[in-house]
C-alpha positions in Angstrom: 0.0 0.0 0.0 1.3 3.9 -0.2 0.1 7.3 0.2 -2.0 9.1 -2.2 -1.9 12.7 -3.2 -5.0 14.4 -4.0 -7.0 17.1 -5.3 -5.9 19.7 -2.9 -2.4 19.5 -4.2 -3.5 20.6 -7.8 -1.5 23.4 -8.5 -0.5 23.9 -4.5 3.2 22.6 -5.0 4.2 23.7 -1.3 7.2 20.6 -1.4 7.3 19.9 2.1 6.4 16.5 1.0 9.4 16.0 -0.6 11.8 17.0 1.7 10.7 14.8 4.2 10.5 11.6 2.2 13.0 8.7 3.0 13.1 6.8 0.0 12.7 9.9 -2.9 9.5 8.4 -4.0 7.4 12.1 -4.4 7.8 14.0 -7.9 7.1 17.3 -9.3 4.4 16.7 -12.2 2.8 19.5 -14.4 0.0 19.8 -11.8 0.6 18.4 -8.8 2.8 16.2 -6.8 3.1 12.2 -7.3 3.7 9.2 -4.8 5.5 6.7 -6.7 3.4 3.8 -5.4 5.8 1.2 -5.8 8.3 3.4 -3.9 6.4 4.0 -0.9 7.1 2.6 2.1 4.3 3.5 3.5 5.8 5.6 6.4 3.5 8.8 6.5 6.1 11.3 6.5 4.7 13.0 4.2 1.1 13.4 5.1 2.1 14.8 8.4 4.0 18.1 7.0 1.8 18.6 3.6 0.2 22.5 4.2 -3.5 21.4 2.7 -3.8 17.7 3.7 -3.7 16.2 0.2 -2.4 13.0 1.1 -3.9 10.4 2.5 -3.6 6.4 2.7 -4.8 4.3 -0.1 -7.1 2.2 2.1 -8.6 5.3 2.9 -9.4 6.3 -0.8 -13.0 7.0 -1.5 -14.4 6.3 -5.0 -13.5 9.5 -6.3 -10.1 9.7 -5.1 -8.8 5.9 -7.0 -8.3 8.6 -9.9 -5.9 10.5 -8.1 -3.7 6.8 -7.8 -4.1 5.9 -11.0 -3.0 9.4 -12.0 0.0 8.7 -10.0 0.7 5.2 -11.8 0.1 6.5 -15.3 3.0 9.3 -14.1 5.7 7.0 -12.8 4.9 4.6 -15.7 5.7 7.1 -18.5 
């Protein structure tokens, strides 16, 4: 499982997030950041510091929010 960043993010690009991430697994996109999910270790560094709670835990996506994972795949895949 990893962390998820979400809509709130769009066009926030604070960068705590990265800073504070052990393994390098957050990137800049065009929009937002990304959680490389098969990175993550799952720690929750991130979602602690991030300014407009974007990031949350997969198992805590709703229906609407699966996009914002998938978005994150299609990223780290290209």
């Amino acid at each position: 499982m990893a962390f998820v960043i979400l809509e709130p993010c769009i066009e926030e690009k604070a960068g705590e997030c990265v800073e504070v991430c052990p393994v390098e697994c957050i990137e800049k996109g065009e929009d937002q950041f990304f959680i490389d999910p098969e990175i993550c270790i799952d720690c929750g560094a991130c979602e602690s510091v991030c300014p407009v709670s974007a990031i949350v835990h997969e198992d805590e996506l709703t229906d609407d929010d699966f996009k914002y994972l998938e978005k994150a795949r299609a990223f780290f895949s290209s």
